[in-house]
C-alpha positions in Angstrom: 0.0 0.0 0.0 1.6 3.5 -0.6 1.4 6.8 0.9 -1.3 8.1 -1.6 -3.9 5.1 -1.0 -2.8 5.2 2.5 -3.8 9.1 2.8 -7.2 7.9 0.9 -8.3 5.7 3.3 -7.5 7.9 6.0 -10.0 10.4 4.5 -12.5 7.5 3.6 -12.3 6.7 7.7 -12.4 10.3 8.6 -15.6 10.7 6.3 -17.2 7.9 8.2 -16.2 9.2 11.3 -17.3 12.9 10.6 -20.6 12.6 8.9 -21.6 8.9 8.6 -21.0 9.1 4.7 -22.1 5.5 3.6 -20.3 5.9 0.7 -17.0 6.2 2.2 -18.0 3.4 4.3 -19.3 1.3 1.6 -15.1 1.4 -0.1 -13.5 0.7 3.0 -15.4 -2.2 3.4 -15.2 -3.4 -0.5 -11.7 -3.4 0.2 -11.0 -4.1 3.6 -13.6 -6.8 4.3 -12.3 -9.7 1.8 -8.6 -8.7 3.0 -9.9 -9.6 6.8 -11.4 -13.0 5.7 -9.0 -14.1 4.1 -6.2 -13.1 7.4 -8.9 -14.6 9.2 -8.6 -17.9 7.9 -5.4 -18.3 7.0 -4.9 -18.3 11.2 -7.3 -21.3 11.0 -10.7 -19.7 11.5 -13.5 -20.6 10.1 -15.3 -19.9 7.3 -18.7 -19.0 9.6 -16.3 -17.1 12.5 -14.2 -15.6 9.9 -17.5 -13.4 8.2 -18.9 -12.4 11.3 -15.5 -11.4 12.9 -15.2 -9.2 9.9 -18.3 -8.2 10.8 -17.9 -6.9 13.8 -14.7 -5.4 12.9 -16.8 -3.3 9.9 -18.8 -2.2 12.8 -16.2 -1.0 15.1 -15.2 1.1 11.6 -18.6 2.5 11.5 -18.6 3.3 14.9 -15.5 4.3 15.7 -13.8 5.6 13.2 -13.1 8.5 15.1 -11.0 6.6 17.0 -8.2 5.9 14.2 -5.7 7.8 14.0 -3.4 8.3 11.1 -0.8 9.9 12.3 -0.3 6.1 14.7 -0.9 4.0 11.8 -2.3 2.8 8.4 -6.0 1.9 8.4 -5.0 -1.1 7.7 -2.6 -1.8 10.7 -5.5 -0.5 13.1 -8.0 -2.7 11.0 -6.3 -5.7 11.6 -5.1 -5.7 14.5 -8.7 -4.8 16.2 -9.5 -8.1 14.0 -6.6 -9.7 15.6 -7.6 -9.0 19.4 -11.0 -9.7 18.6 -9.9 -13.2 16.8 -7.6 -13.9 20.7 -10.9 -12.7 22.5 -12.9 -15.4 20.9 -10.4 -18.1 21.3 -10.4 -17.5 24.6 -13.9 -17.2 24.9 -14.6 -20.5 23.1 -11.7 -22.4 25.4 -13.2 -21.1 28.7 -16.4 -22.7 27.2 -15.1 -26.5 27.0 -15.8 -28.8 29.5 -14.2 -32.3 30.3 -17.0 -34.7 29.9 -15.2 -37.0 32.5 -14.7 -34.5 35.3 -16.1 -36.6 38.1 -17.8 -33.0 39.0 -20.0 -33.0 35.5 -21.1 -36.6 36.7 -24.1 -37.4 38.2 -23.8 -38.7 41.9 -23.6 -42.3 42.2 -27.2 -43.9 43.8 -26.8 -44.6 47.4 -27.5 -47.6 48.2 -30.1 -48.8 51.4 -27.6 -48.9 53.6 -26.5 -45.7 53.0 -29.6 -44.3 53.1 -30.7 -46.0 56.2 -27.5 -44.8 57.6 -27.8 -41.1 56.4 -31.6 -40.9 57.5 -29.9 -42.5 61.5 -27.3 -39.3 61.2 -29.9 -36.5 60.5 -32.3 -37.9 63.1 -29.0 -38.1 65.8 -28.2 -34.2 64.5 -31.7 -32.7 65.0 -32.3 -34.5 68.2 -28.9 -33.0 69.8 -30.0 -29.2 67.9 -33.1 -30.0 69.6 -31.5 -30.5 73.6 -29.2 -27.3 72.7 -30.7 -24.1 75.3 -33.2 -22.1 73.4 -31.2 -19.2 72.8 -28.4 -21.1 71.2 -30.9 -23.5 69.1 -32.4 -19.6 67.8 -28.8 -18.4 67.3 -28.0 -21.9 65.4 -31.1 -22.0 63.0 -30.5 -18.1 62.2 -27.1 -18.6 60.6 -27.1 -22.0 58.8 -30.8 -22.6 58.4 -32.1 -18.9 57.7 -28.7 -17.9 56.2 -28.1 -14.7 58.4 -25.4 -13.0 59.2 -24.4 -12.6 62.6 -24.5 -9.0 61.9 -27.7 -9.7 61.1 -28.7 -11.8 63.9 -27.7 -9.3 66.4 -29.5 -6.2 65.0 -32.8 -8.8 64.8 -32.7 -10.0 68.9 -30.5 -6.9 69.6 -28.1 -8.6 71.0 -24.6 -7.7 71.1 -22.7 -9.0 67.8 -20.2 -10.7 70.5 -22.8 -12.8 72.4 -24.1 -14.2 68.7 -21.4 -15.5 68.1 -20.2 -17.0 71.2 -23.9 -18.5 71.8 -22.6 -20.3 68.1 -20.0 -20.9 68.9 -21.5 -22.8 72.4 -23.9 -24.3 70.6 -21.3 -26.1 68.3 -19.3 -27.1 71.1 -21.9 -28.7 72.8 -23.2 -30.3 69.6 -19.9 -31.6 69.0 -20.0 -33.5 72.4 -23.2 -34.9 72.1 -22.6 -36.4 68.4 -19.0 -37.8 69.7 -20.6 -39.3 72.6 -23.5 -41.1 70.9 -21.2 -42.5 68.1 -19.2 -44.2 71.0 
């Protein structure tokens, strides 16, 4: 490209940017889109990805033309290389997006088994009756923050206690929960 066509399509980009001239816009993009596809997939895009990245670099054109600036570089340099970050943005975009069909998290749990449930449905009963022989105030203080989901900010501006005796009422109530679990599994 030399000086002359460069100093052209500055003024095509500057008439775009200045008054929207359609015309201007329609040469820049007769010459600049097949130049972009063709970039585009010679880095191993797509045919699909490769139009509608040229796509959305023709809109940034239109849209920000008044952005470019010739004295930095060609339109052509600023062109492709908004073409180029865009093309890294959707690579990364699309790796983020696969998933490891094997990842023991995307697998559904395994069924429990009787004994398991038996077992499970033995534990809960052993938790709630031990919540349930826990003083009132800690019980309250218990079921506020993991059952209600409150803060103990929260819980104190509600019973208007201090934000200190919350939590040490918690942090009895585990205690004591904790001793009456070990002891029964004994």
């Amino acid at each position: 490209m030399d000086a002359d066509e460069r100093q052209r399509f500055a003024a095509l980009a500057r008439a775009v940017a200045d008054h929207r001239d359609q015309q201007a816009f329609a040469v820049l993009f007769d010459y600049f889109a097949p130049r972009l596809k063709s970039w585009l997939l010679r880095q191993k895009m797509a045919g699909g990805e490769a139009e509608e990245l040229v796509q959305e670099v023709m809109i940034v054109l239109w849209h920000k033309a008044g952005l470019y600036d010739p004295a930095r570089s060609s339109l052509s340099t600023w062109l492709f290389r908004i073409a180029r970050n865009r093309r890294i943005d959707l690579q990364r975009r699309s790796r983020a997006r696969v998933l490891d069909e094997k990842d023991p998290v995307l697998q559904p749990p395994a069924e429990l088994g009787a004994d398991e449930i038996v077992a499970n449905d033995d534990r809960d009963a052993h938790v709630r009756a031990a919540v349930n022989r826990l003083p009132d105030d800690q019980r309250d203080m218990l079921r506020a923050a993991f059952f209600l989901g409150q803060s103990h900010s929260e819980i104190a501006e509600a019973t208007g206690l201090p934000l200190g005796t919350v939590k040490s009422r918690i942090r009895l109530a585990f205690g004591k929960l904790k001793k009456v679990l070990e002891a029964e599994s004994v």
